[in-house]
C-alpha positions as CSV (number, residue, x, y, z in Angstrom):
1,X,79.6,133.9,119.2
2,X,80.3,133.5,115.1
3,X,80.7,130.0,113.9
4,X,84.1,129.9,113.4
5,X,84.4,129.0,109.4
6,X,87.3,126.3,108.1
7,X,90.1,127.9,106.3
8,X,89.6,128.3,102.4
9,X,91.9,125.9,101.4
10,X,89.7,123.1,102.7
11,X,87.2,123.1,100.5
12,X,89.8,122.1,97.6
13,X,90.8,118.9,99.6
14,X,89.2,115.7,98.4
15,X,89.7,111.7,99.0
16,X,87.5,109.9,97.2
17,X,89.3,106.5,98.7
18,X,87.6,107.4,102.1
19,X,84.3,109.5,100.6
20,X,80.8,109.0,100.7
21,X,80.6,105.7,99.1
22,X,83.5,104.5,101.8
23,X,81.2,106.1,103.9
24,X,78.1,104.1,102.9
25,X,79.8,100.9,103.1
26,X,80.8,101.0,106.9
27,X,77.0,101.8,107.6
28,X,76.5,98.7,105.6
29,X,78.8,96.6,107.7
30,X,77.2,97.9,110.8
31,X,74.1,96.3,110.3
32,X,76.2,92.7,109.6
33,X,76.7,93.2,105.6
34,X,79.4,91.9,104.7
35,X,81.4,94.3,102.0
36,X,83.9,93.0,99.7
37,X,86.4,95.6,100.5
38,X,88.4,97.0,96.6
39,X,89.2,100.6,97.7
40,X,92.1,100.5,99.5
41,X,95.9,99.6,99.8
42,X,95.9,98.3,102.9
43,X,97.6,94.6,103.3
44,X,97.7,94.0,106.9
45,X,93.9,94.3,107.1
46,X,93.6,91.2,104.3
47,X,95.4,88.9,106.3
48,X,98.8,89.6,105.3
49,X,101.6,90.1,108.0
50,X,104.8,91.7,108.5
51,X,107.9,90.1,107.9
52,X,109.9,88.8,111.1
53,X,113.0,90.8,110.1
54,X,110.7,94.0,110.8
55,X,109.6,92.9,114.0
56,X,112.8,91.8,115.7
57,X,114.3,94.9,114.7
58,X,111.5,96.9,116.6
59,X,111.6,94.6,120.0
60,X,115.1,94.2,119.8
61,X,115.8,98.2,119.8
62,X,113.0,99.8,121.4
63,X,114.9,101.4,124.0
64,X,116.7,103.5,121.3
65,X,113.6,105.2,120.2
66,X,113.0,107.2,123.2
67,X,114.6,110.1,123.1
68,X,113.8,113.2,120.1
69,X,116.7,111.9,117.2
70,X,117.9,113.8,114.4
71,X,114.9,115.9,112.6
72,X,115.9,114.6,109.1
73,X,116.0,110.9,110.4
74,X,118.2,108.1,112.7
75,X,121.8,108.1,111.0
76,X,121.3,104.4,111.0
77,X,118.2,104.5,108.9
78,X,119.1,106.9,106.5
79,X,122.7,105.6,105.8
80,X,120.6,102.7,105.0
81,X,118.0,104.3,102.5
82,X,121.5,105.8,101.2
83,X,122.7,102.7,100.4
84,X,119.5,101.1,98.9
85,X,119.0,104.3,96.6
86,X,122.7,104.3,95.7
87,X,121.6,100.3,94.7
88,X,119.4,102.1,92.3
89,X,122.0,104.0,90.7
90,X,120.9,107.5,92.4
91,X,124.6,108.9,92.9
92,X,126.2,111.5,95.4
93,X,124.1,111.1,98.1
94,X,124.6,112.2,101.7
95,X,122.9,111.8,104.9
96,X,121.8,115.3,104.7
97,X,120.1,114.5,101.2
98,X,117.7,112.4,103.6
99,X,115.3,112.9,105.4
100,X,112.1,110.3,107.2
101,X,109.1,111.2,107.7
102,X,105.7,109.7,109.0
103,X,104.4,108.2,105.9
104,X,104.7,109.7,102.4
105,X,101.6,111.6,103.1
106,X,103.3,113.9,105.9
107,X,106.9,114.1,103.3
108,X,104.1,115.3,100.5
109,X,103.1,118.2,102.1
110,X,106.2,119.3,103.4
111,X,108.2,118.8,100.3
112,X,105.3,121.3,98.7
113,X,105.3,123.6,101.1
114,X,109.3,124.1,100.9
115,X,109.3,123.9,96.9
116,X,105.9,126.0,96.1
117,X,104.8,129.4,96.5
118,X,101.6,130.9,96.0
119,X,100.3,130.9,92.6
120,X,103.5,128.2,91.4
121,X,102.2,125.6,88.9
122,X,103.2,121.7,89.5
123,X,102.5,119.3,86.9
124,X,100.7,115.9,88.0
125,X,99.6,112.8,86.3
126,X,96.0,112.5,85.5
127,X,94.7,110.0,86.8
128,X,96.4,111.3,89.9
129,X,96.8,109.9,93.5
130,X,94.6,112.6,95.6
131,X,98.1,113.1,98.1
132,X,99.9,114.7,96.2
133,X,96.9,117.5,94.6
134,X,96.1,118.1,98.2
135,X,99.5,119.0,99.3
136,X,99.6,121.2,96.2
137,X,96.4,123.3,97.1
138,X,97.7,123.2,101.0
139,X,100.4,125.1,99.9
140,X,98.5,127.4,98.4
141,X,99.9,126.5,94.7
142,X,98.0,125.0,91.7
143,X,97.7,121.6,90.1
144,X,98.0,121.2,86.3
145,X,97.1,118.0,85.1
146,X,98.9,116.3,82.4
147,X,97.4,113.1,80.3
148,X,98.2,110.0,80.6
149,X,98.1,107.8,77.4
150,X,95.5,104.7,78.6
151,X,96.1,103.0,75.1
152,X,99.7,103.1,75.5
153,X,100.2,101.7,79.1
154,X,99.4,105.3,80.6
155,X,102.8,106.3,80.1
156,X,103.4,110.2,80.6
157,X,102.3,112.8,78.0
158,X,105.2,114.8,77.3
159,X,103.4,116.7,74.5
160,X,100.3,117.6,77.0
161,X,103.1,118.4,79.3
162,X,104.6,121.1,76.9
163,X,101.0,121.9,76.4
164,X,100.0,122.9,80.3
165,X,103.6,124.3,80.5
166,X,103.3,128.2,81.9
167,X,105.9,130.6,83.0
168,X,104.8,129.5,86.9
169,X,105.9,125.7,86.2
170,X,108.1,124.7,88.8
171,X,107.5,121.3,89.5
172,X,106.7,117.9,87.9
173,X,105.7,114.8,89.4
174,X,105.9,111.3,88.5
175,X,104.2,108.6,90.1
176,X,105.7,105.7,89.1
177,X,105.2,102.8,89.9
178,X,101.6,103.8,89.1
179,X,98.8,104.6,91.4
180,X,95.8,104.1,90.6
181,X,96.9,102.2,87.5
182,X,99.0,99.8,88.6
183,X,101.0,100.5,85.5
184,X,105.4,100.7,85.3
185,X,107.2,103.6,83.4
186,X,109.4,102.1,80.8
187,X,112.8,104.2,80.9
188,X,112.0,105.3,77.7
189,X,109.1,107.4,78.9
190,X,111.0,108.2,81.7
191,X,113.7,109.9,80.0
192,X,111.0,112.0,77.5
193,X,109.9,113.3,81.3
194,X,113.5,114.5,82.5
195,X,114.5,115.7,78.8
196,X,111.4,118.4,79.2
197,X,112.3,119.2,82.9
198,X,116.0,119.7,82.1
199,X,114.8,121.9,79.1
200,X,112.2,123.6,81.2
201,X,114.1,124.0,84.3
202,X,111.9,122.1,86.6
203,X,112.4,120.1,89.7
204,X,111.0,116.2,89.5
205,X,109.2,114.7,92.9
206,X,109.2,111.0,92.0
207,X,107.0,108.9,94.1
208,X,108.7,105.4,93.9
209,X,106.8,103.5,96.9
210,X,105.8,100.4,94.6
211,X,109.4,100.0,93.1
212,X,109.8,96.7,95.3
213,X,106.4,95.4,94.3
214,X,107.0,95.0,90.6
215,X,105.5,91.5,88.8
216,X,106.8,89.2,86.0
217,X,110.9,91.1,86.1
218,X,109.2,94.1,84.0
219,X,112.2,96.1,84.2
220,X,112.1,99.6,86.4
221,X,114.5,102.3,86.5
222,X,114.7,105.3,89.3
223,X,114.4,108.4,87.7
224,X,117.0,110.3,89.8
225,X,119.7,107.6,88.8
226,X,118.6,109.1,85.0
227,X,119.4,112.4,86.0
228,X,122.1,113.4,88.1
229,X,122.5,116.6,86.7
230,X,119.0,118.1,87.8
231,X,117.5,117.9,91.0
232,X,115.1,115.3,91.5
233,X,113.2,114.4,95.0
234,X,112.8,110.2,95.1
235,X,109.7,109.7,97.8
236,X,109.6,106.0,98.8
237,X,108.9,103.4,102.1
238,X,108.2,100.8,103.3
239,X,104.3,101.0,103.9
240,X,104.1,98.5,101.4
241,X,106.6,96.3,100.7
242,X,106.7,95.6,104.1
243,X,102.8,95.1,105.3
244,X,103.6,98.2,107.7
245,X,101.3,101.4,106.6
246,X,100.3,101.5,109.9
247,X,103.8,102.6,110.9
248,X,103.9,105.4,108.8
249,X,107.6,105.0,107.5
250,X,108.4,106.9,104.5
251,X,111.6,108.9,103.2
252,X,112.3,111.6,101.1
253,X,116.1,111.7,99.1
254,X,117.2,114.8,97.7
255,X,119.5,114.5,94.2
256,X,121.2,116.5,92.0
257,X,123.9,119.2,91.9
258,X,123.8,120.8,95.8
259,X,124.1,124.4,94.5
260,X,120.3,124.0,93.0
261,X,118.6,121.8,96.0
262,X,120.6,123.9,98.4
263,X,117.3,126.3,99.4
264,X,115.1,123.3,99.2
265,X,117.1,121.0,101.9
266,X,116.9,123.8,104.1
267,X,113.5,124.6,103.9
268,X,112.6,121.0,104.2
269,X,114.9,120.8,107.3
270,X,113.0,123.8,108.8
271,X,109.6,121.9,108.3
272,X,111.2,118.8,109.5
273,X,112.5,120.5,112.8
274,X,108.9,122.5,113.8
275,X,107.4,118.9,114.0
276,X,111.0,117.6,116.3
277,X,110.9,114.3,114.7
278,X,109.4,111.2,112.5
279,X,108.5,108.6,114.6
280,X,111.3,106.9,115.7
281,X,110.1,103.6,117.0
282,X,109.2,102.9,113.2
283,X,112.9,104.4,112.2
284,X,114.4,101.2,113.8
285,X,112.6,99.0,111.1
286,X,114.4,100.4,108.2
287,X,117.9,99.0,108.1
288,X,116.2,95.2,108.8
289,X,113.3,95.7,106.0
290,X,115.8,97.4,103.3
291,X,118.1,94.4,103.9
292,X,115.4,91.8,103.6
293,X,114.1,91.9,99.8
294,X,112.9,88.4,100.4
295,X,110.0,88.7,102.8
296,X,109.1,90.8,99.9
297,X,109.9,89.0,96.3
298,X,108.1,86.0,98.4
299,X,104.8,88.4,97.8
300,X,105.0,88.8,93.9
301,X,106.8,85.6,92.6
302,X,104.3,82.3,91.9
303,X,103.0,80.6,95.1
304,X,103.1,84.3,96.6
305,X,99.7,85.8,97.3
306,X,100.2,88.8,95.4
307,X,101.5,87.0,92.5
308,X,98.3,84.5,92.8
309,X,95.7,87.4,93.5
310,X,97.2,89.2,90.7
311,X,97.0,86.1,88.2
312,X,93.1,85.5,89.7
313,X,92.2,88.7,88.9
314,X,93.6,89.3,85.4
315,X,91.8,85.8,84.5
316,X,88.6,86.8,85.5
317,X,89.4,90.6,84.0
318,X,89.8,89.4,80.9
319,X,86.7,87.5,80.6
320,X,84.9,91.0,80.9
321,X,87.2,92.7,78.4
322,X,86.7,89.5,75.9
323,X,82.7,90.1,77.1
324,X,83.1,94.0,75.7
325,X,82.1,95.3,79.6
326,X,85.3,96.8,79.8
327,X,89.0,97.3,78.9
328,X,91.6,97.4,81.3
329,X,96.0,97.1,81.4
330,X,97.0,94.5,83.2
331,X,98.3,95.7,86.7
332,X,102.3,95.5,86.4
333,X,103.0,96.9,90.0
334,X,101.4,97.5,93.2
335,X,97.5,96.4,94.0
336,X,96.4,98.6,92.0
337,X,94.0,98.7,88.4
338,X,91.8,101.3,86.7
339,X,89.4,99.7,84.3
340,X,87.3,101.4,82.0
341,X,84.0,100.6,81.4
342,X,82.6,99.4,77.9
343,X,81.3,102.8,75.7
344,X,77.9,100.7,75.4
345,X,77.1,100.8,79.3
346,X,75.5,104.4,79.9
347,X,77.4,105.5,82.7
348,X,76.6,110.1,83.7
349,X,78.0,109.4,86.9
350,X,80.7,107.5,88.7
351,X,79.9,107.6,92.2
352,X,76.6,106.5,91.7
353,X,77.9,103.5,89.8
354,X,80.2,103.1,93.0
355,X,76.6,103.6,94.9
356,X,74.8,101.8,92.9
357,X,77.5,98.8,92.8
358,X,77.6,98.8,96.7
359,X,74.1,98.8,97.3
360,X,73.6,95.8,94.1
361,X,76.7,93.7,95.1
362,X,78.1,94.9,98.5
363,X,81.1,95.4,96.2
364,X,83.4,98.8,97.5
365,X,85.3,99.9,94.7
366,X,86.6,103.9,93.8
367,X,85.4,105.9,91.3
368,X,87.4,107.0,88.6
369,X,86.8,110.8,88.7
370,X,88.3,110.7,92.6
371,X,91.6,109.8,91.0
372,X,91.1,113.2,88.5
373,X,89.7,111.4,85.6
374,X,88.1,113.9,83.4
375,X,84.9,111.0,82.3
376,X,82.9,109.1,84.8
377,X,84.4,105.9,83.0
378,X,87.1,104.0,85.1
379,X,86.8,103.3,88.4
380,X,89.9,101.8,90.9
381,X,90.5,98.3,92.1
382,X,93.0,96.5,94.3
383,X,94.1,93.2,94.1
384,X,94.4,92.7,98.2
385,X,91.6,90.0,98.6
386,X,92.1,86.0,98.7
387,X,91.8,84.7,94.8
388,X,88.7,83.1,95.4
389,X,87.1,86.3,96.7
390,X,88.9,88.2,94.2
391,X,87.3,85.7,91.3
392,X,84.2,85.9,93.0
393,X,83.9,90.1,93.0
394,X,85.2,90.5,89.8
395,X,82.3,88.1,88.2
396,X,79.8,89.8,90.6
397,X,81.1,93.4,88.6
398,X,80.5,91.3,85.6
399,X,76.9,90.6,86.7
400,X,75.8,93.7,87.8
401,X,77.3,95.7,84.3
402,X,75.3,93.4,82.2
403,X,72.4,95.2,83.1
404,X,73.6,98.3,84.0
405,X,72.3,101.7,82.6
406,X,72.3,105.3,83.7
407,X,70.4,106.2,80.8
């Protein structure tokens, strides 16, 4: 019998988060290394825990998850996402403009499969999050990558934008808050984004998960509430904000005048329907977690972990920057930062500094060129770990840069 070849879309998928160097390190921790893990956004798994108002809501109601529900969502839940976007200043939303899904990652790739056809172009942020390029190519569109300005907060490029713009355009995304750089929008950017969608007739997907995890007050605006008059998909959930990733509870919210996201809420129903339902158990969560902001602002204000991981890091941070070993924005969101390393350090290859960094420090970090990053100088951090680990890994990078050479 003929080996039976994977399908060619495949070999366009990538996730650097979980590549070889990931791959390497849980080799490593086999054999009783211990790896100081900076790859990946996962909180429960650094000690964190979810909030009490998410658990009582999934004891208490269990028995209500056991039958299929509706394929867009639980009323409950999404009259509750409703309500918490309509917060935001999103306006006109229905139940039917809603629709829950098993994490973002499952919403991504059936929001591109309704919205793109073969050949269609859609715009993404470079650096991007790997998601959203694979459920680009899965659809059997094309990614166009758009710059992001490092030395001005890696706010949007409206100018590349117009630049990569092509008659097959239909889409552009916005990842903001910012991963992998950790980095908030000002609306001012925001509104140079929908001012060249409007003009070019293009949908916006605006992936909003970090919007609740947002340091220091720095002021965030949703794009949809921006733009009513164009139609704008808001992805969010409560992965996150709510130390639940493992319950793979996202949400997708369509906006804008119904007569132009007409086609798209029922292709997105149709998806949403061939796969029955999201999981429902995690459905019952979502009324309790939207109406409990404070297990969350506990996270990011001082005392909170997040907010004294945060602070840890960006002290030790900017000892290296002072040093000249690299530059970096402070992170204003999320767990997320992308430093760059110093010009001086001779660096051909980014995975083999996230190798060779492995190997020297039993540090895990990502390299910069898995987020789409044209030169193998940035790589991705979180800010997950204890401060004192945190201080302690970020002085270890120090260390091994020093001496560092690819030259």
């Amino acid at each position: 019998m003929r080996k039976i070849d994977s399908s060619d879309k495949m070999k366009l998928i990538r996730s650097d988060i979980r590549g070889r160097v990931y791959q390497k390190s849980l080799e490593m921790s086999k054999q009783g290394i211990h790896i100081t893990r900076l790859n990946t956004g996962n909180p429960a798994t650094f000690g964190f825990g979810m909030p009490n108002s998410v658990r009582n809501a999934l004891l208490n109601n269990a028995d209500k998850a056991v039958a299929y529900c509706d394929p867009r969502g639980m009323d409950e839940a999404r009259q509750a996402i409703i309500d918490y976007h309509t917060s935001r200043g999103i306006q006109g939303l229905e139940l039917d403009d809603v629709y829950i899904g098993n994490g973002i990652s499952e919403l991504a790739s059936m929001i591109c499969t309704s919205v793109l056809s073969a050949g269609d172009e859609m715009l993404i942020p470079m650096p991007y999050y790997s998601l959203w390029t694979n459920a680009v190519y899965l659809a059997m569109a094309k990614p166009v990558y758009y710059h992001c300005e490092e030395e001005n907060g890696w706010v949007p490029d409206v100018e590349d934008m117009e630049r990569k713009l092509t008659e097959k355009t239909k889409v552009v995304l916005l990842i903001n808050p910012n991963n992998p750089t950790g980095q908030v929008y000002p609306p001012e950017a925001v509104k140079k984004v929908i001012e060249f969608a409007r003009r070019h007739e293009l949908l916006i997907i605006s992936d909003e998960i970090y919007d609740r995890l947002i340091f220091e007050n720095i002021p965030f605006t949703s794009t949809a509430s921006m733009a009513p008059d164009i139609p704008v998909i808001t992805t969010n959930g409560l992965s996150k904000s709510h130390i639940i990733c493992g319950f793979r509870c996202g949400w997708a919210v369509i906006s804008g005048p119904r007569d132009l996201t007409e086609e798209i809420n029922q292709a997105m129903f149709k998806l949403a329907a061939m796969r029955l339902c999201g999981n429902a158990l995690t459905q019952l969560v979502i009324p309790a977690a939207l109406n409990d902001p404070e297990s969350t602002q506990e996270m990011i204000t001082a005392g909170g972990r997040l907010y004294e991981q945060r602070k840890a890091a960006i002290e030790e941070l900017d000892k290296l920057q002072e040093e000249g070993l690299i530059t970096y924005n402070a992170p204003q969101a999320a767990f997320y930062l992308f430093p760059k390393v110093s010009d001086r350090i001779v660096v051909k290859d980014d995975i083999q500094l996230a190798f060779d960094l492995l190997e020297s420090k039993h540090i895990l970090i990502v390299n910069g060129t898995g987020f789409g990053w044209p030169a193998p100088d940035h790589f991705r951090m979180i800010l997950l770990p204890e401060p004192d680990e945190l201080r302690k890994a970020i002085r270890d990078i120090g260390d091994f840069l020093r001496d560092y050479s690819q030259a």
